[in-house]
C-alpha positions in Angstrom: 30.4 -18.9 5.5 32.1 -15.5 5.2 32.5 -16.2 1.5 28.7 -17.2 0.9 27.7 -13.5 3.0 29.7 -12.1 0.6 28.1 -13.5 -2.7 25.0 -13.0 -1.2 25.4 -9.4 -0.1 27.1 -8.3 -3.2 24.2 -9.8 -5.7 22.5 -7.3 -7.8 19.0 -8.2 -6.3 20.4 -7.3 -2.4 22.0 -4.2 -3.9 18.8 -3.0 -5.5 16.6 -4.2 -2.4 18.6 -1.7 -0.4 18.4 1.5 -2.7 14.6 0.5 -2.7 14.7 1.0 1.5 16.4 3.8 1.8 14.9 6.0 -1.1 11.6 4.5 0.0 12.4 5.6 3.5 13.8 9.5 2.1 10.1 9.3 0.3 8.2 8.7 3.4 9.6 11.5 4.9 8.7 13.8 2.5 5.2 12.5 2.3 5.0 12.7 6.4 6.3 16.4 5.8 3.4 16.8 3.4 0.9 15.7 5.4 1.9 17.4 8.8 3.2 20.5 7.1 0.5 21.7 4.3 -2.3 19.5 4.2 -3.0 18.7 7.8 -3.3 22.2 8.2 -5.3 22.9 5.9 -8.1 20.7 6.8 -7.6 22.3 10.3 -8.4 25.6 8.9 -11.2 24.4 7.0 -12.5 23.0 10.3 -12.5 26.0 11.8 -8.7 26.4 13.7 -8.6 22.9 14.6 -5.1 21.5 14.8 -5.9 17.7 14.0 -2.3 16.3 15.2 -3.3 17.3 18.9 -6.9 15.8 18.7 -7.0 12.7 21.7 -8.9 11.1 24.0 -8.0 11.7 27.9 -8.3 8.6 30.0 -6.7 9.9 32.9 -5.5 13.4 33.3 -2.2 14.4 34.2 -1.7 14.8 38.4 1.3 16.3 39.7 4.6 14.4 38.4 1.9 11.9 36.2 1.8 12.4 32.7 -2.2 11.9 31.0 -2.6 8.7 29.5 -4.0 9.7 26.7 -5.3 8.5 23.0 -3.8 10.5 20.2 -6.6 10.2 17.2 -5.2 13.3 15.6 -1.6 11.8 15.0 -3.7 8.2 14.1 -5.5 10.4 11.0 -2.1 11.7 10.1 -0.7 8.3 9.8 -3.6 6.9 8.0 -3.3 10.3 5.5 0.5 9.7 4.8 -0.2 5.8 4.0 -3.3 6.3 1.2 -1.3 8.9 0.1 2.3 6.7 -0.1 -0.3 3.7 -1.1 -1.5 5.8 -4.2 2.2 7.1 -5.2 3.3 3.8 -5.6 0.4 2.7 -7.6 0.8 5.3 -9.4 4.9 4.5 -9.9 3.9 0.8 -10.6 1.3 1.6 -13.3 3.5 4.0 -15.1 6.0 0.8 -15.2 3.8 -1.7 -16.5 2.4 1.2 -19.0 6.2 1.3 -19.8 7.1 -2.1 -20.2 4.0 -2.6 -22.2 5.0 -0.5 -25.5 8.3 -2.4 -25.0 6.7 -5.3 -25.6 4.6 -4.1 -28.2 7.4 -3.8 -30.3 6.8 -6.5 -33.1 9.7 -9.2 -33.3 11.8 -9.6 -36.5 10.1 -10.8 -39.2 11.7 -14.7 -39.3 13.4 -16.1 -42.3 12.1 -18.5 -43.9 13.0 -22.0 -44.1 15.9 -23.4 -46.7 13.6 -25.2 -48.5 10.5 -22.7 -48.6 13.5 -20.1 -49.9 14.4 -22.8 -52.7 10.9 -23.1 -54.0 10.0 -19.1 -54.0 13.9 -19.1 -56.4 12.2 -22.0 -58.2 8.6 -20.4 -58.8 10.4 -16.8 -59.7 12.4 -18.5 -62.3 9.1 -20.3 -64.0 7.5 -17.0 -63.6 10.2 -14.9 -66.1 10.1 -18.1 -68.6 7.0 -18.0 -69.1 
């Protein structure tokens, strides 16, 4: 069992699966850090001063040693924000791959040789050709 894990974990798909998480997970961040730290504020400017991350809903307000219960819109927008813009990055990404893999395949093939026997005729119908 030990030696099937280690086939499997070592297989070039598993390898690549993982680079895939964690420089998905390094891109998130940066889109996250995007989103809070230039465009969020922004649109709070443009909306007169409002900071949109602390935009919520009170249910119940905070007494004593209670915390509010509270529903946080604001950080909801963010999080929809960071997704259309991850969403169109990697549509982006995967279109610039097919684009890519498109003019590979563009490439024409190798004209094929012809057969033995088509090759022996052309020889034979070059020769009557300079006889005649």
């Amino acid at each position: 069992m030990l030696k099937e894990f280690k086939e499997f974990a070592v297989k070039g798909n598993v390898i690549d699966l993982a680079v895939g998480v964690i420089i998905g997970g390094a891109f998130g961040k940066i889109v996250t850090s995007l989103v809070n730290d230039i465009l969020m504020p922004v649109f709070g400017f443009i909306l007169s001063g409002i900071n949109i991350a602390d935009l919520k809903f009170v249910i119940k307000p905070a007494s004593g040693d209670i915390p509010e219960v509270a529903i946080l819109y604001g950080s909801f927008i963010q999080a929809i924000v960071d997704f259309f813009i991850i969403a169109f990055s990697i549509f982006l990404f995967i279109k610039f791959l097919s684009l890519w893999k498109k003019k590979e395949q563009e490439v024409p093939p190798a004209p094929e040789e012809p057969n033995p026997e088509v090759m022996l005729l052309e020889e034979i119908r070059d020769l009557l050709k300079t006889k005649q």
